[in-house]
N, C-alpha and C positions, 0 to 999 in steps of 0.2 A: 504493500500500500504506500511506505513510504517513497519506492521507486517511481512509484506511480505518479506521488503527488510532484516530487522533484521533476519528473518529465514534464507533466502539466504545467507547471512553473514556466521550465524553457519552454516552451514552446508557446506560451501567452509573451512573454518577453521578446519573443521571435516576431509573432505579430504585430506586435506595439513597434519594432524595429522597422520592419519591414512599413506600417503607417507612415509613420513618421519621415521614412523616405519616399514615399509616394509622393508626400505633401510638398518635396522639392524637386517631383517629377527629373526622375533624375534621367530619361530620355534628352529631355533638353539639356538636361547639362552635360551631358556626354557632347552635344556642340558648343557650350559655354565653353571646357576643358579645350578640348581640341581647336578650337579657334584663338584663343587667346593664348595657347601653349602657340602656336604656329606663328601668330601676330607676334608676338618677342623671339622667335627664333628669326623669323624674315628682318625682325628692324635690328636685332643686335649687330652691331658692328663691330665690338672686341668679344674674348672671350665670354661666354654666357656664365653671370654670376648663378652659381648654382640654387644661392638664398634667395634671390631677387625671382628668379624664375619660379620657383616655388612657391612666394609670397606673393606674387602675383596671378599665377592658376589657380591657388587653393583660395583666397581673396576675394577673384573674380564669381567663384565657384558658389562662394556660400554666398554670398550676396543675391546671386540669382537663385538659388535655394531660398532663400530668407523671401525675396519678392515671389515667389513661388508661391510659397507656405502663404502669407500675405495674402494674394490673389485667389486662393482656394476660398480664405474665411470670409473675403467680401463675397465671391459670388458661390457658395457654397448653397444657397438657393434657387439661384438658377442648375447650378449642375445637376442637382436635386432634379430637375425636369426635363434633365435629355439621356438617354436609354447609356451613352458612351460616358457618360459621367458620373451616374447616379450614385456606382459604387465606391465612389472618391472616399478617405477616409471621415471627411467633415460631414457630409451628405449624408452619410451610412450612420454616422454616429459614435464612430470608432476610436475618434478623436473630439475631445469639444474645443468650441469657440477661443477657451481661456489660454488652454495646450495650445493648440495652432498660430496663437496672436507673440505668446511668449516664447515658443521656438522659433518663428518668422524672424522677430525684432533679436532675438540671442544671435541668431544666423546672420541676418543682415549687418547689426553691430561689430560680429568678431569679423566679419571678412573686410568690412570698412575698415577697423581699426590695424588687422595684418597688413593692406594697402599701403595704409599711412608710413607707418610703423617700421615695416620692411621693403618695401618695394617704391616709388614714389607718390607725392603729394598729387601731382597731376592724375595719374593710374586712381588715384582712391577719390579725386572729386570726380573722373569720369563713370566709375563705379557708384557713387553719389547718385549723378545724373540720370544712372539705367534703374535705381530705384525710384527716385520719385517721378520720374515720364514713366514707367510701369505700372507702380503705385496711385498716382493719384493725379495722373492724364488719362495713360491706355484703359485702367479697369474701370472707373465710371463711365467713359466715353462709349464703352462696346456698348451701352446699354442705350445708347440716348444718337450716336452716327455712323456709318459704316465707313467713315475718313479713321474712325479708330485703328482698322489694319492699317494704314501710314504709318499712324504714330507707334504702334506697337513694333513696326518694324524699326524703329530707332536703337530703340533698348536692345533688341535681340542684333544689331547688328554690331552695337558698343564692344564687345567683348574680343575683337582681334585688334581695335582702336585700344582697348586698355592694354594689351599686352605690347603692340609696339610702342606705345606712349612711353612704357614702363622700361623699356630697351634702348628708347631713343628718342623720345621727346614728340610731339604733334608734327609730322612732317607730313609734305601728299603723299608717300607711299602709302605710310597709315591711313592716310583719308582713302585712298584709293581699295584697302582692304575693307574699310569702314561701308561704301558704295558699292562694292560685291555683292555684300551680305544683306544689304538692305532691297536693295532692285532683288536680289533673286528669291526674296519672302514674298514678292507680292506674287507671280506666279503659283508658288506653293502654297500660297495662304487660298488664292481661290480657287484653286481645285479642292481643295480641304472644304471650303465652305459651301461651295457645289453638292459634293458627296454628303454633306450632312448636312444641309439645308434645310430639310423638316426638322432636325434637333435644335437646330438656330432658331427656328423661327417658333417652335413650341416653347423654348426659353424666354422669346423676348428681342432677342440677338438682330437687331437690324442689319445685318449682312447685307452687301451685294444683293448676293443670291437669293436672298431673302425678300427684298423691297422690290427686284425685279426678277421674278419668275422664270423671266424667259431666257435671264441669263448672258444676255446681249452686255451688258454694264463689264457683270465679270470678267465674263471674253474680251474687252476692251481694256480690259486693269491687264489681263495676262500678257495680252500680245504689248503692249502698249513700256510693260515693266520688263519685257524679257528681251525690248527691240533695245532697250535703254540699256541694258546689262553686256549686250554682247562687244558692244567698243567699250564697255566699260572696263572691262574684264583685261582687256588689254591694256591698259594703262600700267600694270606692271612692270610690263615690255618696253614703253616707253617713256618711263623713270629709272630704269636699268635695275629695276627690283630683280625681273627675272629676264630671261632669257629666249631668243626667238624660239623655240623647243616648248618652254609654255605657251608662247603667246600661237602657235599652230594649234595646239590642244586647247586654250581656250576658246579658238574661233569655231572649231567644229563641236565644241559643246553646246558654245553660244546658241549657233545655229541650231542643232537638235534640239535645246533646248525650244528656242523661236518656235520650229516649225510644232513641235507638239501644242503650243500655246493659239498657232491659229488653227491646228485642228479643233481644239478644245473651242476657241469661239465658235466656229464653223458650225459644229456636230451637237456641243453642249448637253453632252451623254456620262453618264457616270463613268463608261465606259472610257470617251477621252480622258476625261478627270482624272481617272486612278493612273491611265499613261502619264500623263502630266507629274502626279502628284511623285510617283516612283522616278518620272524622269530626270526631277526636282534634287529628290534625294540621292541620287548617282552621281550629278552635277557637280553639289558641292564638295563632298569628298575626293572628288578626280581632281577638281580643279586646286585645291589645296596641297596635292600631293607633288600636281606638275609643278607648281612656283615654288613648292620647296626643294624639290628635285633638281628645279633649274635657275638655285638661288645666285645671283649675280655676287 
């Protein structure tokens, strides 16, 4: 019985672990990590301070963990009302209000102050910056414009701008990585909001795809953000970030990228959508690989 009880133990302890990470949707932070690990290895120009680099990834990390957790407890009522969210830990019940607001603000706090602390001044107000336009621009705004995907694509795109900040100060390469990642949210974001559209719209969620049915609007964000991305993408190339090697590989991503975006306006079938949304996520990992690979 006592074996019993000891396993029951762990294994509620496991649960609670496993919540608690949920609530900093660590999906997205696996591109938090890897964008901002990438953005300081592209901007370092001497040796990579081994402390600086670390205090900068793990930083970057909880911070957007912390606005995570944050973001669940404001709209933990709407998730409450779409079939892909319901089971979130705050919705479910598995976590309360009190939990979620004090782990959020713990997360956000320690990864600010490692920034400061360890890494630079600039890296931790930019860090700053991707909570409160996450915080308390992008999560009120979803509820009330569907301009809110722009703005939410700021924050998420912050995180390779805070690691070369933190390498080498606000230069155009940095911007130039910062503009990647932004242009290519908005393709992804509306094939996402396509495929779930009835969940959007029983929430509340004034999407695109929501306010107009027929889909015409979002097909116009996609082509419109992915026609914007593909000379963008090359601006690497031409700051001598990277090398003609990437800047070949970005153009034929670009392009694939493009062309699935006006089949998706075209067709406006879940069917494009999920090419799009997959093609989305192929995109950025290659194209990260190339300009590290073909670091000048």
């Amino acid at each position: 019985m006592k074996d019993a009880a000891v396993s029951a133990a762990q294994t509620d302890v496991l649960h609670t672990l496993a919540d608690y990470i949920a609530l900093t949707k660590p999906r997205l932070n696996v591109l938090v990590v890897a964008t901002s690990t990438a953005g300081f290895y592209l901007g370092a120009v001497a040796p990579i301070s081994p402390l600086t680099l670390i205090a900068t990834v793990v930083g970057t990390t909880l911070v957007a963990g912390g606005a995570a957790a944050l973001n669940q407890l404001y709209e933990r009522h709407t998730d409450g009302l779409m079939p892909r969210t319901r089971m979130r830990p705050l919705p479910d019940g598995r976590v309360t209000p009190s939990e979620a607001l004090v782990f959020g603000l713990l997360l956000s706090a320690a990864g600010l102050a490692l920034l400061f602390l360890y890494s630079t001044w600039t890296a931790s107000l930019l860090a700053l910056a991707t909570l409160v336009i996450y915080l308390l621009v992008y999560t009120p705004l979803k509820l009330r414009s569907p301009i809110a995907t722009l703005v939410g694509a700021v924050p998420g795109a912050l995180p390779p701008l805070i690691g070369w900040t933190a390498a080498r100060g606000v230069t155009l390469g940095g911007v130039s990585l910062f503009l990647i990642v932004f242009l290519w949210q908005i393709p992804h974001f509306m094939a996402i909001a396509w495929m779930y559209r009835d969940d959007y719209g029983a929430a509340g969620f004034p999407m695109l795809a929501v306010i107009d049915p027929e889909g015409r609007r979002a097909g116009r964000q996609a082509v419109g953000y992915a026609a914007a991305l593909l000379p963008t993408s090359l601006v690497p190339t031409f700051v001598d970030l990277s090398g003609s090697a990437y800047g070949a590989i970005a153009a034929i991503l670009g392009v694939a990228l493009l062309v699935l975006s006006v089949r998706f306006a075209g067709a406006r079938t879940n069917a494009a959508a999920r090419q799009l949304f997959f093609a989305s996520l192929v995109y950025l990992p290659l194209i990260w690989i190339a300009m590290i690979a073909d670091k000048r």
